[in-house]
C-alpha positions in Angstrom: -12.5 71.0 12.1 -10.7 68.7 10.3 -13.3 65.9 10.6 -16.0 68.2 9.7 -14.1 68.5 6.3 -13.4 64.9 5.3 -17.5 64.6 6.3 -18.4 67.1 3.3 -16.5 65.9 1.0 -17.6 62.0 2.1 -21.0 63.2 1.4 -20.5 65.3 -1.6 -18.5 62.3 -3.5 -21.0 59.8 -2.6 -24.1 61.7 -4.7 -24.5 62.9 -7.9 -24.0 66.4 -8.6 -27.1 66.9 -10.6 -29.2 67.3 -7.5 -26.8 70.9 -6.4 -29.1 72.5 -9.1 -31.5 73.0 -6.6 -29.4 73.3 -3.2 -31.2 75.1 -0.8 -29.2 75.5 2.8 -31.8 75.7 5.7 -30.6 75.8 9.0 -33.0 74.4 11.8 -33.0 74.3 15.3 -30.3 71.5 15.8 -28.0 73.4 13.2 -28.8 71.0 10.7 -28.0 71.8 7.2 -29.9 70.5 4.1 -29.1 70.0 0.3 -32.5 69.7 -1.8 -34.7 69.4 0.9 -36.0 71.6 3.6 -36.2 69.1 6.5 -32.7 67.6 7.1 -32.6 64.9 9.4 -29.4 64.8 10.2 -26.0 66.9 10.6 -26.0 67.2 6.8 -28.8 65.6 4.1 -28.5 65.9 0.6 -31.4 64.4 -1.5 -32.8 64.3 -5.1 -35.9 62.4 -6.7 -34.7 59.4 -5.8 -31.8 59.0 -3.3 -30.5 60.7 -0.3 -27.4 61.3 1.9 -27.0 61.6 5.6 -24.3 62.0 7.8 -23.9 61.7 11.2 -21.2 61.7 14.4 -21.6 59.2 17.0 -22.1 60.9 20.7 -18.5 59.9 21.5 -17.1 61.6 18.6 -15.6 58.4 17.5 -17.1 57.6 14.4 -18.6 59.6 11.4 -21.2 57.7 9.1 -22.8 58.3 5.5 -25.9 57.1 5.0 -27.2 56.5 1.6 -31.4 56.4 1.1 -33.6 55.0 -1.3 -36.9 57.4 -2.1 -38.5 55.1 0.5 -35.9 56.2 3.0 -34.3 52.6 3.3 -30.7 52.7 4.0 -29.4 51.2 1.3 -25.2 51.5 1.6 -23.6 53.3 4.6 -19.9 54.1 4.9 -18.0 54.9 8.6 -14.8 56.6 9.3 -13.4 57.0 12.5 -12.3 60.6 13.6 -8.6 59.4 14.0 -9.2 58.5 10.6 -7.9 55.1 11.4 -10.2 52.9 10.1 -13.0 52.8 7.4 -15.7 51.0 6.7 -18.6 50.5 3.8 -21.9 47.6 4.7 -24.4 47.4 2.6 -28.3 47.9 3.1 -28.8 44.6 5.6 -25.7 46.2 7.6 -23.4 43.0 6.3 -19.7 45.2 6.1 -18.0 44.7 2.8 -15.1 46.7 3.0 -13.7 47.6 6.1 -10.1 49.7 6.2 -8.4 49.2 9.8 -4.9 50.5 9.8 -3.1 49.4 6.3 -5.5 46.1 6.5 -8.2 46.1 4.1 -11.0 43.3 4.7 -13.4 42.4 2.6 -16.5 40.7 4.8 -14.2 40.7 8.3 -12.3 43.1 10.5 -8.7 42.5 9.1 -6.2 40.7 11.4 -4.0 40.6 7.9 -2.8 42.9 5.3 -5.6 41.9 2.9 -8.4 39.7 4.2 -11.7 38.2 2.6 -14.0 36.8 5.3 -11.9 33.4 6.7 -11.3 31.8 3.3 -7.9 33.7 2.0 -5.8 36.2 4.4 -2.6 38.0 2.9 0.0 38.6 4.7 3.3 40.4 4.3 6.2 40.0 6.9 9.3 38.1 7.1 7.5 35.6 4.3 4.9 36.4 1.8 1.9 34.1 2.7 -1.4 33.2 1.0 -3.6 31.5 3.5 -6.9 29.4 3.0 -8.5 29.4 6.1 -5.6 30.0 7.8 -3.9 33.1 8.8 0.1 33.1 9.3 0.7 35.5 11.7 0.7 32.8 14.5 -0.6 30.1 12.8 -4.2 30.4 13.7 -6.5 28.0 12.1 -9.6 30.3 10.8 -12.0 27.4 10.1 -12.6 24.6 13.0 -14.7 22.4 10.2 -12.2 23.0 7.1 -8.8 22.1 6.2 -6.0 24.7 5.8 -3.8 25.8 3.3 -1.2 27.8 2.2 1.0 29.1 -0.8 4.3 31.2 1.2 7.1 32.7 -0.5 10.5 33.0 0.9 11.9 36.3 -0.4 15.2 36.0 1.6 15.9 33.0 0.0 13.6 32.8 -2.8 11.7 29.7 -2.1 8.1 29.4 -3.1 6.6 26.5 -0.9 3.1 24.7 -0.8 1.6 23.6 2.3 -1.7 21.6 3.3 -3.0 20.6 6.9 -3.4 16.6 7.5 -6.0 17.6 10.1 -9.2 19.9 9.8 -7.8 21.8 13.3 -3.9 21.7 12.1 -2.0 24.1 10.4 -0.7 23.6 7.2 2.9 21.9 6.8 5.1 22.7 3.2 4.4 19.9 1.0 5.8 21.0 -2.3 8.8 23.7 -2.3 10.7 25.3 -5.5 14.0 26.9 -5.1 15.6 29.8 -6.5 17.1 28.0 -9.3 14.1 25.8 -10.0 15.0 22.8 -7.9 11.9 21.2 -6.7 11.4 19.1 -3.7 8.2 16.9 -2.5 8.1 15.9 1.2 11.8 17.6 1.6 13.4 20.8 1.4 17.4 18.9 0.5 17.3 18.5 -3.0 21.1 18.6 -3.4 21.9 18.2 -6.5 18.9 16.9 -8.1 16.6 18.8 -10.1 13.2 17.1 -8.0 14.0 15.0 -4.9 11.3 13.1 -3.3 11.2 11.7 0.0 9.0 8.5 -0.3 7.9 6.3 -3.0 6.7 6.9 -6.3 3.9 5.4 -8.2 3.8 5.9 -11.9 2.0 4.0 -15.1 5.6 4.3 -17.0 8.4 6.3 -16.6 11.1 7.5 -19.2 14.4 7.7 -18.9 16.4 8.9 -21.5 20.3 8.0 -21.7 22.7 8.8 -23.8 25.3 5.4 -24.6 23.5 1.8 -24.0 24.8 -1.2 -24.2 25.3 -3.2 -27.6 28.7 -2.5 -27.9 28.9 -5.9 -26.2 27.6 -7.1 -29.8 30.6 -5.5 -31.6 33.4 -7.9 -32.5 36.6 -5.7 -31.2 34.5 -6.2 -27.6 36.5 -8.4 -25.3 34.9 -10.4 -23.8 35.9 -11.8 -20.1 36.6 -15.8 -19.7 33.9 -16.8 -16.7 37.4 -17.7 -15.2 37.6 -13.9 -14.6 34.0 -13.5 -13.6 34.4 -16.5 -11.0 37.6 -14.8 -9.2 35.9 -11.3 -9.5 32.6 -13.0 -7.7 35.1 -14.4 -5.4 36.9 -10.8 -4.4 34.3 -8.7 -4.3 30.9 -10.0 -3.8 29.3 -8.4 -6.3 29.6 -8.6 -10.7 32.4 -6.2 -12.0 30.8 -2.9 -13.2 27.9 -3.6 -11.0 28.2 -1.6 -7.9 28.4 -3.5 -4.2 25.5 -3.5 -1.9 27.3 -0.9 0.2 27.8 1.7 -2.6 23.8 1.6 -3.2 22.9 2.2 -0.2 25.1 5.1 0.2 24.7 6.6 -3.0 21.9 5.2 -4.4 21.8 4.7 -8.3 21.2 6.0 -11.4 18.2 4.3 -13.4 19.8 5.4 -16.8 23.3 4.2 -16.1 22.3 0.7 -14.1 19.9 -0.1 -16.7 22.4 -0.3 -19.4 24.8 -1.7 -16.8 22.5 -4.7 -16.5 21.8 -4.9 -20.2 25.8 -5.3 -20.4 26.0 -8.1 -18.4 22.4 -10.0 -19.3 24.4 -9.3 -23.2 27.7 -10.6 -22.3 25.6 -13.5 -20.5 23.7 -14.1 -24.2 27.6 -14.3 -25.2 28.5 -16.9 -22.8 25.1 -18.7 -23.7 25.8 -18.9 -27.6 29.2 -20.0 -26.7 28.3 -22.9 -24.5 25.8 -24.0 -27.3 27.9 -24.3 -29.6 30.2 -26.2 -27.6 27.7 -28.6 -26.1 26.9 -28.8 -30.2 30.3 -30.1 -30.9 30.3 -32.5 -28.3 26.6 -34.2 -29.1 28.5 -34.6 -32.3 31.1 -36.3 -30.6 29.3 -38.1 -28.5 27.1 -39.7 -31.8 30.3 -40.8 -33.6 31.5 -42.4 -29.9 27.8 -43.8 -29.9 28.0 -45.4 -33.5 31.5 -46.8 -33.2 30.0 -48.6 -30.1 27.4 -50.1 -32.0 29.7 -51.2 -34.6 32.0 -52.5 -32.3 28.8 -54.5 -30.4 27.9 -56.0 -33.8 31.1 -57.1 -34.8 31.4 -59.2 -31.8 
């Protein structure tokens, strides 16, 4: 009985109510019932001028459909329900479904594996992660498309970690490429940005890059600035291995460095090197002039003799 209600009122909300001016309710043979016509060829057929309505059971009692006619009595749109009232469909005229309602999955074009489907090309699924799929459907990583690449755009709501993946083969699954944490922290190729605000795991290529700082190095340049003998720098060398202030070969590799920080670090030195040059020049000034007078007093010496 309850079927037989949800059929009506199927019909009823699928035409327009102008045609009920004229209901007329024949009953035939079959037990057929008619709106606006005296001829209904089916269960229950509502026409007007220019459309009509039919609805129908399949023999197994599975199924209802609602069948919507041009004057030429083309089907034009038809819309299923199943009597468990389970699943719903609507196809158009060519019987291509548009909609189909299976559960709580909607599909649009395709029978709904996912919450929200449309055809192969995007699937939606809610679960332990919210996904977006291209050609791709998470639950069980099934590649939708054996000629097309796969992606995906997931959200971790446990954790709140919105990740971007791509496949690297047409018949792979897609891998996170690009992840953002919860705090904004983003990470390319890795998911450990520690305490970085973008951490990338391989190289970089780049046209320039800025790095803003916020001390650099011309204090070298100030006269209060002292200035190490290369005495100092020699027995430093000599220790350590490795420039004072600079950090060793072992400390980079550990911890890496700072492009900001070892920039003006270098400046300091290639600075306190200008120093060392200006000082050398003047000194090998003095002693060119020494060198003259020694010169001169040779020649006057020579001469004399």
């Amino acid at each position: 009985m309850r079927f037989k209600i949800v059929k009506l009122i199927i019909s009823l909300m699928l035409f327009p109510l102008g045609c009920l001016a004229q209901n007329i309710f024949p009953t035939n043979q079959g037990g057929h019932v008619g709106i606006g016509t005296l001829s209904p060829q089916s269960p229950l057929t509502i026409k007007s001028t220019n459309d009509a309505i039919t609805t129908y059971q399949t023999t197994d009692n599975t199924w209802l459909y609602t069948n919507w006619l041009d004057k030429d009595n083309n089907r034009r749109l038809y819309m299923g329900l199943s009597a468990d009232l389970s699943s719903f469909n609507i196809a158009t005229f060519n019987g291509t479904n548009k909609l189909i309602l299976t559960g709580s999955n909607v599909g649009i074009g395709v029978t709904p594996e996912e919450v929200f489907q449309i055809r192969n090309a995007f699937v939606f699924h809610s679960g332990g992660h919210e996904v977006l799929g291209f050609q791709f459907k998470p639950s069980g990583g099934v590649d939708l498309s054996p000629s097309k690449y796969a992606g995906e755009v997931r959200f971790d709501p446990a954790n709140g970690d919105l990740r971007l993946g791509t496949s690297s083969t047409i018949t792979s699954t897609p891998l996170t490429r690009l992840s953002i944490s919860k705090d904004g922290k983003v990470g390319i190729g890795t998911f450990d940005t520690g305490s970085h605000r973008l951490a990338i795991e391989g190289s970089i290529g780049a046209r320039e890059v800025k790095v803003e700082v916020g001390t650099w190095s011309d204090f070298v340049f100030k006269k209060d600035y002292d200035l190490p003998d290369l005495e100092t720098v020699e027995k430093h060398i000599q220790e350590k291995g490795h420039l004072e202030g600079i950090p060793s070969e072992e400390e980079v590799k550990e911890d890496g460095v700072f492009l900001g920080e070892m920039d003006a670090k270098l400046l300091q030195k290639i600075e306190e090197l200008m120093l060392y040059t200006i000082e050398q020049q003047k000194l090998i000034h003095v002693l060119n002039e020494k060198v003259k007078i020694l010169e001169d007093d040779l020649k006057s010496l020579k001469t004399k003799n």
